[in-house]
C-alpha positions in Angstrom: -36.6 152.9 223.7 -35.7 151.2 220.5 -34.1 147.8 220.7 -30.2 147.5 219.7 -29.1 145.7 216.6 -27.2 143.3 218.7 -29.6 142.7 221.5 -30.2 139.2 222.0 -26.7 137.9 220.4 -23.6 137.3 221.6 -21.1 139.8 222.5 -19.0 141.4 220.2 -14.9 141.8 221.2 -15.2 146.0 220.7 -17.7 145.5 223.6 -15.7 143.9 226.4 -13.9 146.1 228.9 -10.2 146.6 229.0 -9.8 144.4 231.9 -6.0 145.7 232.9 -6.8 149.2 232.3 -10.4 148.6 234.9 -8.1 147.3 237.5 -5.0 149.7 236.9 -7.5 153.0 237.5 -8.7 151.0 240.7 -5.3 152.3 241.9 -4.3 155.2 239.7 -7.1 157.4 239.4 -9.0 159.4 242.5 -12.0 160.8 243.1 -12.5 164.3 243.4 -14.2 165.3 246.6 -15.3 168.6 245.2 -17.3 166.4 242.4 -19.9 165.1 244.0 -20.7 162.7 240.9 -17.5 160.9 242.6 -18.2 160.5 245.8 -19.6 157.9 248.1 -23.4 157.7 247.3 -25.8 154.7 248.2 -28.2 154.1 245.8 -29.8 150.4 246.0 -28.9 148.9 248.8 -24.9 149.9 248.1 -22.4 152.2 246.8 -21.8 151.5 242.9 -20.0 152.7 239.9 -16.4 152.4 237.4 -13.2 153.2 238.0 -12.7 154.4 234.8 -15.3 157.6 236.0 -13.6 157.6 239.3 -16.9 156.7 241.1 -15.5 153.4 242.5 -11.8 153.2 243.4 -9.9 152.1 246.1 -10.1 155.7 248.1 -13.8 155.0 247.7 -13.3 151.4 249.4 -10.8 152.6 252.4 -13.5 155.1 253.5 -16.6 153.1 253.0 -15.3 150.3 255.1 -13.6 152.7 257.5 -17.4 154.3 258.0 -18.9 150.8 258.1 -16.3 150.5 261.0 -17.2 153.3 263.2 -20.8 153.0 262.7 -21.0 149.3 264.2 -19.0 150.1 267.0 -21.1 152.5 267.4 -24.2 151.0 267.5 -22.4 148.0 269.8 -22.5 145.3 266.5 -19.5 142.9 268.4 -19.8 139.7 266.5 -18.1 138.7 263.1 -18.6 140.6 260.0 -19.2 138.2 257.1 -17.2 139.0 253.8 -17.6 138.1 250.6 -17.2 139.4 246.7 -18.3 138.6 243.2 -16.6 137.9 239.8 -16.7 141.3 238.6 -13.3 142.5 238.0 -13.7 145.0 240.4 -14.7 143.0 243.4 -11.7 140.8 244.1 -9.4 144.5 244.3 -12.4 146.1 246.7 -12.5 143.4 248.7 -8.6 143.1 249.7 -8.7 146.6 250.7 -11.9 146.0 252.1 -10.1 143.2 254.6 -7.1 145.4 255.2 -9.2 148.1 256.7 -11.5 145.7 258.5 -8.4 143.7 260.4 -6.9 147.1 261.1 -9.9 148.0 262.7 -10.0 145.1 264.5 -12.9 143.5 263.5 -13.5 139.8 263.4 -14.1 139.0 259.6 -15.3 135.6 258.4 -13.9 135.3 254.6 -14.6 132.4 252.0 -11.4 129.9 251.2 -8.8 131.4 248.7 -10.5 131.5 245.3 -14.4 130.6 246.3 -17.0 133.4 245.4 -19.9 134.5 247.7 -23.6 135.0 246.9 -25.4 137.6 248.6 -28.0 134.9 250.0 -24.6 133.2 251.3 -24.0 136.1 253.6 -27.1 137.2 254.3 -28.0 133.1 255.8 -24.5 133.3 257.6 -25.5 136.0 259.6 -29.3 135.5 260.4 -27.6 131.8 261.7 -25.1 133.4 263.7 -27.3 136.0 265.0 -30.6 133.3 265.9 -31.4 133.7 269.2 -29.0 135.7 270.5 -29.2 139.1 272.5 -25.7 140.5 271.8 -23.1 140.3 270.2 -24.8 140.4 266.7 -23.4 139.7 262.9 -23.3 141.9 260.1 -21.5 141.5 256.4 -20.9 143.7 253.6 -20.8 141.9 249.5 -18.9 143.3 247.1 -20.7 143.3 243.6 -22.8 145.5 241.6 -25.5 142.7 241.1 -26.4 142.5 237.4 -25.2 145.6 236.0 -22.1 145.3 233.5 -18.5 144.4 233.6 -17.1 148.0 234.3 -19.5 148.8 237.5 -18.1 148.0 240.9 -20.6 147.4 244.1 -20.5 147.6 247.8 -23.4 146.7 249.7 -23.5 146.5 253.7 -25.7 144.3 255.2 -26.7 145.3 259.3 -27.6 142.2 261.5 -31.2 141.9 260.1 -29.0 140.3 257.4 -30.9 142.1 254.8 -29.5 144.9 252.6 -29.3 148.6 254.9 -31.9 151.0 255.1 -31.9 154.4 253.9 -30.8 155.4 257.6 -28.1 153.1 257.8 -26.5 153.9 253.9 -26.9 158.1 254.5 -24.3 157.6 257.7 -22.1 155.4 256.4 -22.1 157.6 253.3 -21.2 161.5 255.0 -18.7 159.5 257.4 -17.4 158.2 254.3 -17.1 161.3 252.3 -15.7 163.4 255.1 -12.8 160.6 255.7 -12.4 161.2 251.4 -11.9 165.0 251.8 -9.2 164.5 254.5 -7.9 162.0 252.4 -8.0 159.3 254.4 -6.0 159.9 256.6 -8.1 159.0 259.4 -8.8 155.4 257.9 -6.8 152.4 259.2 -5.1 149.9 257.2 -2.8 146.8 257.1 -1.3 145.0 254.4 -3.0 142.4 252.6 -0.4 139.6 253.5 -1.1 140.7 257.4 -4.4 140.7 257.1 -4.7 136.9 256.3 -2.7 136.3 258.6 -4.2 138.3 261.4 -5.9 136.5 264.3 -9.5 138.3 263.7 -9.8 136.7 260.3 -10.5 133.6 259.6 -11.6 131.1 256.6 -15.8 130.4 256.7 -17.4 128.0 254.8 -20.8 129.7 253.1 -21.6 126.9 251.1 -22.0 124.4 252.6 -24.3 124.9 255.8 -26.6 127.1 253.0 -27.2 124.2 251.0 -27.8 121.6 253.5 -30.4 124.3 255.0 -32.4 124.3 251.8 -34.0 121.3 252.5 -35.3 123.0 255.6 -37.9 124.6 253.0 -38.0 122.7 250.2 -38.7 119.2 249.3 -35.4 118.9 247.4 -36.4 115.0 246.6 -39.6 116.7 244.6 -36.2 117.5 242.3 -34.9 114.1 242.0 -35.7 112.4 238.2 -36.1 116.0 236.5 -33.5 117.2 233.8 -32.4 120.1 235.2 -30.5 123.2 234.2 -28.3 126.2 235.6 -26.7 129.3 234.1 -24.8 130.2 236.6 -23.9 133.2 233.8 -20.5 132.9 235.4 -21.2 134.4 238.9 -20.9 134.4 242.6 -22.8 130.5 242.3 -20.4 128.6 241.1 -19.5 127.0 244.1 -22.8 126.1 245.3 -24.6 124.8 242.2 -22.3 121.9 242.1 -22.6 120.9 246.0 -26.4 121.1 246.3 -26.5 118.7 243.2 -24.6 116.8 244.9 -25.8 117.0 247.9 -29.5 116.2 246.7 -28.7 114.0 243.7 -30.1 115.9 241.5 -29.5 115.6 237.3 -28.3 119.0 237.0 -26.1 120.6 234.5 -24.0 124.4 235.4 -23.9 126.2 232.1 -20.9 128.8 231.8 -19.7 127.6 235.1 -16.3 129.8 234.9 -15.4 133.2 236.0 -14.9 135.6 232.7 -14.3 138.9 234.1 -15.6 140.3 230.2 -18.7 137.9 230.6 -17.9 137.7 227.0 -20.2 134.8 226.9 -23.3 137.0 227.3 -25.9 137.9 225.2 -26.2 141.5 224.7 -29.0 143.2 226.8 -31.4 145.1 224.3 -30.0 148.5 224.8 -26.4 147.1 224.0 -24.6 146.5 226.7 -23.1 143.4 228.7 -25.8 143.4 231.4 -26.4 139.6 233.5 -30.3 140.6 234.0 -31.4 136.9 234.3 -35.2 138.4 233.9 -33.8 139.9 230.6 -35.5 137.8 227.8 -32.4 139.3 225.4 -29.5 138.4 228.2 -31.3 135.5 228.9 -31.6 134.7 224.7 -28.9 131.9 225.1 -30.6 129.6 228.2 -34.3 130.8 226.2 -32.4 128.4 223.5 -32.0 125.4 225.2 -35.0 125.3 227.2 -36.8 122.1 225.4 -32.9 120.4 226.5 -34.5 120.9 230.1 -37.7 120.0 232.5 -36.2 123.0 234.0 -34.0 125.8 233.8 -33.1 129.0 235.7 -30.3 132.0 235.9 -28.9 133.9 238.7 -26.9 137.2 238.0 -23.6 137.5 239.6 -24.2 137.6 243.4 -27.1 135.3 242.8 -30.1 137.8 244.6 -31.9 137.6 241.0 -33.4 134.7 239.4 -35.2 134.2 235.9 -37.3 130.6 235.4 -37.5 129.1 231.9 -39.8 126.4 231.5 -40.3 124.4 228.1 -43.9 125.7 227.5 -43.3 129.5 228.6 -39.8 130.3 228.0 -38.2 132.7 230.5 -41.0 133.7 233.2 -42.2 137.2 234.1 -40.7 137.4 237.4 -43.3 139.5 238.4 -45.7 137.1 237.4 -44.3 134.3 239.3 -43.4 135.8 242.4 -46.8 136.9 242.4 -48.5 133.4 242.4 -46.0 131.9 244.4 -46.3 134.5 247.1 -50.3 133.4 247.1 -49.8 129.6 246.8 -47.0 129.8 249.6 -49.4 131.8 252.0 -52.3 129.4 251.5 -50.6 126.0 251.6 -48.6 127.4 254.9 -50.5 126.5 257.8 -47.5 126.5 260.2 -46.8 130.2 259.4 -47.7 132.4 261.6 -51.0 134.2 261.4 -49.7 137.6 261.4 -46.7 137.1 258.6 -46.6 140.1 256.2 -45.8 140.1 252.6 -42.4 141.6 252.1 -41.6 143.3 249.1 -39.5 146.2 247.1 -41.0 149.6 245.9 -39.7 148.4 242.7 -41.6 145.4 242.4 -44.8 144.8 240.7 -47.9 146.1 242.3 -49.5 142.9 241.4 -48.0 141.8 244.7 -50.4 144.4 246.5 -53.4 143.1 245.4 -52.3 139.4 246.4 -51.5 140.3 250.1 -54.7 142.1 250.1 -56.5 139.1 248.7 -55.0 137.0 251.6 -56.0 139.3 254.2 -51.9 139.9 254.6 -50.6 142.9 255.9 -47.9 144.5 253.5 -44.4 144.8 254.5 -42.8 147.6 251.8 -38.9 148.2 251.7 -37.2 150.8 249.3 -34.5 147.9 248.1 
């Protein structure tokens, strides 16, 4: 595919999205059940699309969370369901109707403090803590955001008490219990207003940040960090709360580049097919950070809900992530001697089969998930 013109610079103003007219078709415009382009459909790890196509909208949200709903009482999931959303424009509107069906329902919900944004590591560490060693009664969360894809897309992702993203299984429920409550409009769906919601007593404010950061040091030397010139693009995502209390908390010389929300991400450099697209293991999104990386020892990038990370080191630039994982993955297992013995090697369909041939170097059984 040939590379676009503008890949690599910064984004022009005819390529930011309408943000009124995003939200405004959030509300206004419906799916068609009969289309199935426009109904619920899970492809990695959650449900995703615009609102301007009609393939994320707030009929989309009502059912999804309704079907989340039924299928953790019926599977006997009891414990708090941890909530939280990204900066895409999107996220904020799925994620109040998101609470107003989950308070209708009943459900205890565990929400960040007015205005703080949640990484997906944020709620998947909230509910392996509040799950760790217990027998019933079990966490789960759903994260609204659509990762790293552009400013238009929407994402829902549910996350079962493993605390990882939901298998195949899982999704293809939620989904057809989702798209039959679409095609009777709703109607079956509960829902509360937002104000009651808030307000109800099976919601209440959780802190994500801090007991995540003051876990880190649980496995890593975080005083290793301490002298070195350090720097973060948050690229204006779910991080921005966190970045600034683990430097704290750790002392560490670090400095949060575009450490605001934009809802355009008009601060981007455009991905090499064109678009707005926060791929921190993009070398053309990346092209700003790639800039100032002799202003570092080290530097890094997280897309929006902070599950992706790109390295870039004086000498290098921006690492292969595939190249990195892969020796760290080896270096971790054989400078480990307190893991146990038979500890698999996780990793995605999508990643690099380079990954293979380390486990099997190691003697390590591979663990392979489809997200």
């Amino acid at each position: 595919m040939a590379v676009h013109p503008q890949a690599g610079k910064k984004a022009t103003p005819s390529m930011l999205v309408n943000i009124p007219r995003l939200i405004s078709a959030y509300y206004t415009n419906h799916p068609d059940p009969n289309d199935t382009a426009q109904l619920v459909a899970f492809g990695t790890s959650g449900h995703r699309g615009s609102s301007l196509k009609s393939t994320f909208n707030e009929d989309h949200i009502v059912a999804i969370t309704q079907a989340i709903c039924a299928y953790r009482a019926g599977q006997g999931i009891t414990g708090p369901l941890f909530l939280g959303y990204d900066t895409h424009a999107l996220s904020e509107p799925a994620f109040v109707t998101a609470l107003e069906v989950l308070a209708a329902n009943g459900v205890e919900v565990r929400i960040a403090p007015e205005g703080v944004y949640t990484t997906t590591p944020g709620i998947s560490h909230a509910i392996l803590g509040f799950n760790r060693g217990r027998k019933n009664g079990f966490a789960d969360g759903i994260v609204i955001t659509p990762s790293h894809n552009p400013p238009d897309n929407g994402g829902f992702k549910y996350n079962p008490p493993a605390g990882g993203p939901a298998d195949t299984v899982i999704t293809k429920w939620v989904a057809d219990y989702a798209n039959e409550l679409l095609k009777g409009g709703n109607k079956n769906a509960k829902r509360m207003p937002y104000a009651a919601a808030l307000k109800a007593a099976n919601v209440a404010v959780y802190d994500f940040v801090t007991p995540y950061a003051q876990e880190l040091a649980s496995i890593i030397d975080m005083t290793a960090l301490r002298g070195m010139k350090l720097g973060a693009d948050a690229l204006g995502g779910a991080g921005l709360s966190y970045w600034p209390t683990i430097a704290e908390m750790y002392g560490l010389d670090l400095t949060m580049l575009n450490g605001h929300p934009d809802p355009t991400f008009r601060f981007m450099n455009v991905d090499g097919d064109g678009k707005i697209r926060m791929d921190c293991s993009s070398p053309w999104a990346m092209a700003g950070l790639i800039e100032l990386k002799d202003s570092y020892d080290l530097a890094f990038g997280n897309d929006p809900d902070f599950d992706r990370h790109g390295i870039v080191t004086r000498s290098s630039g921006l690492l292969n992530p595939n190249h990195y994982l892969s020796v760290a993955i080896d270096y971790l297992f054989r400078n480990r001697p307190g893991w146990r013995a038979d500890a698999a090697v996780g990793k995605t369909l999508v990643s690099s089969s380079m990954i293979d041939r380390v486990a099997e170097g190691l003697g390590r059984r591979l663990a392979e998930v489809p997200v």
